[in-house]
N, C-alpha and C positions, 0 to 999 in steps of 0.2 A: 319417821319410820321409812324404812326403804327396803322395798321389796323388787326382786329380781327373778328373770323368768332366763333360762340360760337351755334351749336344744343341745343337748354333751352329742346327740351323734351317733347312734347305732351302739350306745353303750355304754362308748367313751372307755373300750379295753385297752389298755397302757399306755392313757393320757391323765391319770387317774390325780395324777400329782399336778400336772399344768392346766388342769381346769381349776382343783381347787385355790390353784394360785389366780389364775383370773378370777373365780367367784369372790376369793379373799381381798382383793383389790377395788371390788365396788361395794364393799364393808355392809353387805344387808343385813340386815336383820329378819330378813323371810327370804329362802332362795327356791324357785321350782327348776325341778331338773328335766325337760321333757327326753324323752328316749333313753331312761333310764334304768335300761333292762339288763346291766349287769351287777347283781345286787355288792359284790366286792368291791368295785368301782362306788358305790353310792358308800359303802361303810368307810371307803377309805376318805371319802371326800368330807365326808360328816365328821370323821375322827379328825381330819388338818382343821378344820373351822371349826372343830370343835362344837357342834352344832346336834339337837335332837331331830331325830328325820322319822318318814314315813313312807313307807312304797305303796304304789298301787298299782296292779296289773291287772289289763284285759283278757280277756279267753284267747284274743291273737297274739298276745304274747308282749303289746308295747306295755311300755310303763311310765310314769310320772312317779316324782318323788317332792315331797316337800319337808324342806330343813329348815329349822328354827333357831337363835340364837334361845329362845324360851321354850317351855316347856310344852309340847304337844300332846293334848291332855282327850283327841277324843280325833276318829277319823273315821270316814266312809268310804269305799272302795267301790266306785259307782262305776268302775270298768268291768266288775265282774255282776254287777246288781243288773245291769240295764240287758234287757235281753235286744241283741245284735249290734250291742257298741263294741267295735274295733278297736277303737284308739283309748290310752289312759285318761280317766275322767275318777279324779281324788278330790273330794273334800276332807280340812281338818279344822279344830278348831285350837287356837294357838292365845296361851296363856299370855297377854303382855301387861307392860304397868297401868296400860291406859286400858284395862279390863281385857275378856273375851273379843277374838279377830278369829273369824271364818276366813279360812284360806283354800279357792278352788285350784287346783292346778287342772290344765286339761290341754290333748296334745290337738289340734286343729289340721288338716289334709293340709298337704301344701302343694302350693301351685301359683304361679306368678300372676295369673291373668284376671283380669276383671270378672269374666265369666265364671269363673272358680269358687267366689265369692259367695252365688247363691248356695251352694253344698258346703261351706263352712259356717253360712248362718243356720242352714238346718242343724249342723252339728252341735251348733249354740245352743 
């Protein structure tokens, strides 16, 4: 199984086509999309792969999305459940041959430096 976690970018507004050509090039079978706040962008990219997806948005507005080559049969939207999380934080659970796979997608602060790290374990 091969799962893929791909930041599209503030949206990824009319690049819609050359993401899903890179996503389609490392052949997953689970892809999370972080910053995947333009939901046209997320439909077209599921329609080229061909793929069943899920969004989740926060009350600030990021989003995660998670797309499945199988069928995505149950989700939670833990960016609007959790009171004062920011960033996109989706669970779903994903039909495969090898039974039920829990899939978290979640978008983490970003920052390069070592120091950074303890405010992305809280966010864990």
């Amino acid at each position: 199984m091969r799962i893929v976690s791909y930041n599209i970018l503030e949206g990824g507004e009319g690049r819609a086509d050359p993401l899903a050509e890179v996503v389609a090039g490392q052949r997953a079978d689970v892809v999370i999309l972080v910053e995947s706040t333009n939901q046209a962008v997320v439909e077209r990219i599921s329609d080229r792969l061909q793929m069943d997806f899920v969004q989740g948005v926060a009350a600030s507005g990021d989003a995660v999305t998670i797309l499945s080559r199988w069928t995505i049969v149950d989700s939670v939207n833990h960016g609007l459940l959790t009171p004062g999380m920011e960033r996109g934080f989706l669970q779903a659970t994903v039909t495969t041959p090898m039974g039920p796979l829990s899939v978290v997608a979640v978008h983490l602060s970003a920052r390069g430096m070592e120091a950074d790290e303890d405010g992305r374990m809280g966010e864990i």
